[in-house]
N, C-alpha and C positions, 0 to 999 in steps of 0.2 A: 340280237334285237329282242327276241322273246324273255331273254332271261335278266336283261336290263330291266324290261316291261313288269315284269316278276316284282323286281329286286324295289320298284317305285312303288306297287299294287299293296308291298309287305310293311316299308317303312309309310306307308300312309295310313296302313289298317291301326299300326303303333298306334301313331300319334294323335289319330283318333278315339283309339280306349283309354291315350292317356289322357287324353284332354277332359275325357267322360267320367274317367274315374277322379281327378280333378273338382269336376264339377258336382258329382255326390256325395265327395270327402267336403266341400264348402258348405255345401246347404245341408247335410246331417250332423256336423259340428257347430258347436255353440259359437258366437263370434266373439272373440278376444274383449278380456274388461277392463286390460288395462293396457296402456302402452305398452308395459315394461316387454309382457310376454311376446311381444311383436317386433324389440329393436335390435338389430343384426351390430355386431361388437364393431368402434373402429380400430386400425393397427394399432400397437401396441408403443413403438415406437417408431421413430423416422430420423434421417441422419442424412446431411447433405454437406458438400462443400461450397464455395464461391469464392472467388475472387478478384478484385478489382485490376485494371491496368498495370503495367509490369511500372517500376518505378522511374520517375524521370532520372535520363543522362548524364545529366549537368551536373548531378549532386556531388557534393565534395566527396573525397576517396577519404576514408578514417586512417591518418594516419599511425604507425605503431607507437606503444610506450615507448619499445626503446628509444625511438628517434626523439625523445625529450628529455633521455639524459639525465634523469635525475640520479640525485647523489641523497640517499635516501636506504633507511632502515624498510620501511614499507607506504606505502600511501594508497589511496581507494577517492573516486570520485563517484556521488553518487546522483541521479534525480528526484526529489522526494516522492513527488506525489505518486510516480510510478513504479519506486526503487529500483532502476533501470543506474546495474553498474557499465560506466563508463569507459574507466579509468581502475586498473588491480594491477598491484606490485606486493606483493607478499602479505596480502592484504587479511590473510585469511592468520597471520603470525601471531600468538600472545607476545604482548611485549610492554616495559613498564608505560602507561601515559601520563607520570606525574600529574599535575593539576588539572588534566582533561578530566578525569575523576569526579570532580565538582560539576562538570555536569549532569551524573547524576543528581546530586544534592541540590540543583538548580532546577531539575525537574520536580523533584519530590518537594522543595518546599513551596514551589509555582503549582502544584497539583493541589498542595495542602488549603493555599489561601485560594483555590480557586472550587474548591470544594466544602469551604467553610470551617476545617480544620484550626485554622490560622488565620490573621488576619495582617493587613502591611502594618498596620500601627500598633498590634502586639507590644509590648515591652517584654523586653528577654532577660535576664539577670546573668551575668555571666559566671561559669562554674570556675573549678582549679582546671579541669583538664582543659577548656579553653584559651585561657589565662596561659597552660605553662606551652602551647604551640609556638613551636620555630619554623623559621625560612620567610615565607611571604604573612606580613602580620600587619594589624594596626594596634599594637601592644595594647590590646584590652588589659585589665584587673579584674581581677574576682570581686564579684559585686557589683562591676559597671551594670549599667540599664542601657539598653539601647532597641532600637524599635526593629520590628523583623525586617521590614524594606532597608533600613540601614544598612544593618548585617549585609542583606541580600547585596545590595549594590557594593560593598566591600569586599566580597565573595565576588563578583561577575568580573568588576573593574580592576580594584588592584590583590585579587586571587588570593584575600587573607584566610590563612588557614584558620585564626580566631574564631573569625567570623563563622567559620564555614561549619566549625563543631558548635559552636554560640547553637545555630539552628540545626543541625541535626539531633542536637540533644532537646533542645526546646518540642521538637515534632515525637522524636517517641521515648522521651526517656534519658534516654543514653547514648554515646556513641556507636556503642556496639551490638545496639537495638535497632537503631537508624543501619547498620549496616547488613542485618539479616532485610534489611526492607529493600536495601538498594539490591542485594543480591537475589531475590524474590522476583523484583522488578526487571532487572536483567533477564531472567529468565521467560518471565512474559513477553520481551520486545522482542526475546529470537537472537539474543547477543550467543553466542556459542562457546565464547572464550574468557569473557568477561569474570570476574572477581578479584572481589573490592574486601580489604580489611581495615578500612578505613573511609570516611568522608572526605577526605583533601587531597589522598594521594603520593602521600608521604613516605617513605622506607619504613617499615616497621622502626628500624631502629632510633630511626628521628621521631618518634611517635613520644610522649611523655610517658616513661618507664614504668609508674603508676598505671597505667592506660593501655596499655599493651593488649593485645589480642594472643588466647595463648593458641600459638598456632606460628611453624615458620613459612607460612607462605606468604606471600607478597602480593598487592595488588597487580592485577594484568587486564589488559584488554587489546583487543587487537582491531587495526584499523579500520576494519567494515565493524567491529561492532563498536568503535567512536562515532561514524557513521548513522549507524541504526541510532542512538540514543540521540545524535541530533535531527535525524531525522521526526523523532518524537516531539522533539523540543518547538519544531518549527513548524509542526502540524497541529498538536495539540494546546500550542500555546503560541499562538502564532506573535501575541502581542512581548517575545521577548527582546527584540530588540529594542521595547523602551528602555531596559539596563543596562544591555551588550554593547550599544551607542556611544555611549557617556565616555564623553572623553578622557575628563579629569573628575574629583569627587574630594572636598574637604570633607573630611568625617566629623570631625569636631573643631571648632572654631578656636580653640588652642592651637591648632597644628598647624605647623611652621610652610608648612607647605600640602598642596591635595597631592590626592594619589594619582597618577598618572595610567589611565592603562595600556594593557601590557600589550595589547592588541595593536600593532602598528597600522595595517590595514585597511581601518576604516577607511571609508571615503570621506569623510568629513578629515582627516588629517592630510588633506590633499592640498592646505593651505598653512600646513605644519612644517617649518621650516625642517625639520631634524624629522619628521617622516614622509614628507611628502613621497620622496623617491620611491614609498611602499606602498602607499594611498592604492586601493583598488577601486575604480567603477560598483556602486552596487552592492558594498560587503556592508555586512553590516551584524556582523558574529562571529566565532563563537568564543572560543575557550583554547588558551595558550597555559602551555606545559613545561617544567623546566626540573629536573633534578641529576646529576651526573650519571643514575644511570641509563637512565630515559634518553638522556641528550636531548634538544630542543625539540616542539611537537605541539603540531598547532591542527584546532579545527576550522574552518573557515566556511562562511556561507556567503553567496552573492545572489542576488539575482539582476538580471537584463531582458530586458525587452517580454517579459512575464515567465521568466523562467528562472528557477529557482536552481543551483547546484551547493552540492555539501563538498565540502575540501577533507581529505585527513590525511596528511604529513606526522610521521613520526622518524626519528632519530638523525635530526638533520644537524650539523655540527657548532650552529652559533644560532643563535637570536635571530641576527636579520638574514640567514639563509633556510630557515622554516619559511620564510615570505616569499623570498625571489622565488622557493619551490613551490610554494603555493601558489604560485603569481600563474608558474607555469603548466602547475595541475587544472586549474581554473580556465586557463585561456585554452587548451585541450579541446575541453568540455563547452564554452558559450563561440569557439571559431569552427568547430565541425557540427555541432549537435543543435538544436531544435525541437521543441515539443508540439506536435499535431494533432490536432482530434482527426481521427481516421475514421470512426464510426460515430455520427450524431445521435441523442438521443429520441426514440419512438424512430427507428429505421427500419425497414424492412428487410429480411434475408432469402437474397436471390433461390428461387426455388423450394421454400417453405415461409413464404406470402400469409398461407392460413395451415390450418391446423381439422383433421377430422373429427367432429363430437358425437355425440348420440343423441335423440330425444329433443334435437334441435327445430327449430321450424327451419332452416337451412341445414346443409350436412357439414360447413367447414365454418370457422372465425376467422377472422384476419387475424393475424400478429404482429408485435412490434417489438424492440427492441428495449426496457425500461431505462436503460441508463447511456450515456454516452462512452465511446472507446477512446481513449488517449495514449498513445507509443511516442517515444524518442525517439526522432528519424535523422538522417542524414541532411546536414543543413542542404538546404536548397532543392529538396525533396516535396516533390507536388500532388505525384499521386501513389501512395506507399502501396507496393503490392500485399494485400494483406491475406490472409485465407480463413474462411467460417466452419465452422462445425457444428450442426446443431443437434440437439439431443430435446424428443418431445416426452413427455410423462407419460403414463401408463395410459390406457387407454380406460381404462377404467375409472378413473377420477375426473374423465373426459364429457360430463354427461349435463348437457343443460340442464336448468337452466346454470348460464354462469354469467358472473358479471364482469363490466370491464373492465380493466386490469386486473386480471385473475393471473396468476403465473402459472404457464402451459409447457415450460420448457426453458432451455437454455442453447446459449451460442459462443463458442471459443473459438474468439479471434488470435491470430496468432502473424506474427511479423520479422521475419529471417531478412538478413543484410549482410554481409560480409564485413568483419570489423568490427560486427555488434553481436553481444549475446542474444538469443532468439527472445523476442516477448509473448507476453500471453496474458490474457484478460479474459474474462466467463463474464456475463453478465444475461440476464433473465430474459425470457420471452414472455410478452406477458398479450392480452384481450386487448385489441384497440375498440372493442368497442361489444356492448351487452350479446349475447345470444339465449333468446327467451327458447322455453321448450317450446315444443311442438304442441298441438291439442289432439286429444285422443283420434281421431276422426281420421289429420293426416299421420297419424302413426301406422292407424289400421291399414289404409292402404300404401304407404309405404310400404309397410311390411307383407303387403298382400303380393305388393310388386315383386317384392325380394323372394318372394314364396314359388312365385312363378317363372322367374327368372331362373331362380336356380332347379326350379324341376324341371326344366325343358332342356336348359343346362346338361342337366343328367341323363335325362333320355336322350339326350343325340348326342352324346357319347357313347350311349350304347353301339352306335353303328358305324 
């Protein structure tokens, strides 16, 4: 009992000297002039997960490729907006895609006039190498005039190779000037297989012998990168199905008959006696391919009920069996799949609500989310279990005052399903709302508090 008695008698005399030495370190030092020297860092960074409810029951089971049986070189379904593959069968293969090709040159001359390169009412002059193109044609002459939209819709609709150098020559020169562009651009969109010795797509050897690229390699592209380039096509240009449409097209008022296109598909030929039977719900693109060694090869886009899918079929053995396999690549992807916004935009993330600053007249900001999350889920799927990750910026760039929408950090959502490849989306953390500094006054004793806290802190640990 006496030495308990002690043991109180000793840690009181402490905390008595320190309090006093305390109190003559306050008042024989100056008092702080600015905040700055008075505010305690926040962490540096923060890192949490979350996740919503496990996913409803009900949702359809994703059944496998195989069980659809396609008879098929390679095919790829894709979702745009998310680039969420579907649907892969050697999808990753070089292989020739005849006139799928053109949609490069479909893009580049849609970029040209929509960037003021070009214009639709152009008039074009047509050159020899034009002029001497075989297979799909609307036998231009050296010298014709015709307007770039012409061209273009002769190119989209009835897949004229004429046509299709008419304007790759008109945009930079030459054919084989246009061709370091499209292979340029290729490489920009993330195609991994792709190159093109040509605008149309044509075998070298079908090329005009004049014209020839000196090189023996051959156009290639492979299915996910027919893919990617439409995926471009219906993103950054979204208005191309005013061409891709078009049923038929007289080019010039001489011709015995219009071009019919080649695209059996459409949904508007769903009252076409001789296509009906192909007519899809929804389609309304892209670009069909034909040369013996390609074998047929088509890219297709539909969308239903706001959801948009890319088709791509390559080496399928006749005309109208690129269709029935697209019929069944298509129907895949819009009877299992569904696109959901999972995260809304300005959402909040369960357990990093706000964020620690410095210099604040508060110590934390709230956050929000800047943009919305969107995954392909399993149709019939209500509440996708998703999971968060967040990542806050340095603490140091952390310092009022800041305004609001300041980006403070980020969150990766991420969405696993069996069936489907895992998705993933980042998108930013940002102020939902201003945090003013502090004013000198409560900085001082804030940090008067902090001063104290951690001295007493310190002293009873001593013991």
């Amino acid at each position: 009992m006496k030495s308990k008695r002690k043991a109180n008698v000793k840690k009181m005399v402490v905390q008595t000297a320190a309090a006093g030495l305390i109190f003559n370190m306050l008042m024989s030092s100056p008092l702080p002039a600015t905040a700055a020297s008075a505010s305690s860092p926040a962490p540096s960074a923060a890192a949490g997960t979350a996740a919503t409810a496990p996913a409803k029951t009900s949702a359809v089971t994703i059944p496998s490729v195989d069980s659809l049986g396609l008879n098929l070189k390679s095919a790829v379904l894709i979702e745009p907006t998310t680039g969420q593959v579907l649907l892969s069968m050697n999808a990753d293969q070089p292989l020739p895609p005849a006139s799928m090709t053109k949609m490069m040159t479909e893009y580049l001359i849609a970029d040209a006039v929509k960037n003021g390169k070009l214009s639709w009412d152009q008039k074009v002059t047509v050159s020899e190498n034009a002029a001497k193109q075989i297979g799909s044609r609307i036998f231009l002459a050296q010298g014709d005039q015709h307007t770039i939209e012409e061209l273009y819709i002769a190119m989209a609709v009835g897949s004229a190779n004429d046509a299709t150098v008419a304007l790759a020559e008109t945009l930079s020169g030459s054919e084989q000037e246009f061709v370091k562009l499209m292979n340029e651009t290729a490489q920009k969109m993330g195609m991994k297989t792709a190159y093109f010795i040509n605008s149309t797509g044509l075998s070298r050897d079908d090329m005009p012998k004049k014209f020839r690229p000196d090189t023996d390699k051959e156009t290639v592209m492979s299915a996910m990168d027919a893919a990617i380039l439409a995926q471009h096509i219906v993103l950054d240009h979204p208005d191309f199905s005013k061409y891709t449409t078009i049923q038929s097209y007289k080019f010039r008022e001489r011709d015995s008959a219009p071009m019919i296109n080649y695209n059996w598909m459409l949904e508007a030929n769903k009252d076409i006696a001789n296509f009906k039977q192909y007519a899809y719900p929804g389609l309304d693109g892209l670009k069909t391919g034909h040369t013996s060694d390609a074998g047929n090869c088509f890219t297709g886009t539909a969308v239903r009920n706001g959801m948009r899918l890319i088709s791509v079929v390559m080496g399928a053995n006749s005309e109208a069996h690129r269709f029935t396999e697209t019929k069944k690549v298509l129907d895949f992807g819009f009877n299992n799949f569904e696109i959901k916004q999972v995260v809304a935009a300005k959402s909040t993330v369960a357990g990093n609500e706000t964020v620690a600053i410095t210099k604040g007249k508060k110590s934390d900001v709230p956050v929000v989310t800047d943009a919305g999350v969107t995954f392909i889920v399993p149709k019939g799927t209500t509440t996708p279990q998703v999971a968060a990750v967040t990542k806050i910026n340095d603490a140091s760039t952390l310092v009022a005052p800041i305004k609001q929408g300041t980006k403070v950090g980020s969150v990766t959502y991420t969405y696993k399903v069996n069936g489907m490849e895992t998705q993933e989306k980042t998108v930013n953390l940002i102020t939902s709302e201003e945090a003013p500094k502090a004013g000198w006054f409560k900085l001082l004793f804030r940090a008067i508090g902090s001063f104290f806290s951690d001295l007493f802190s310190g002293v009873k640990n001593l013991f």
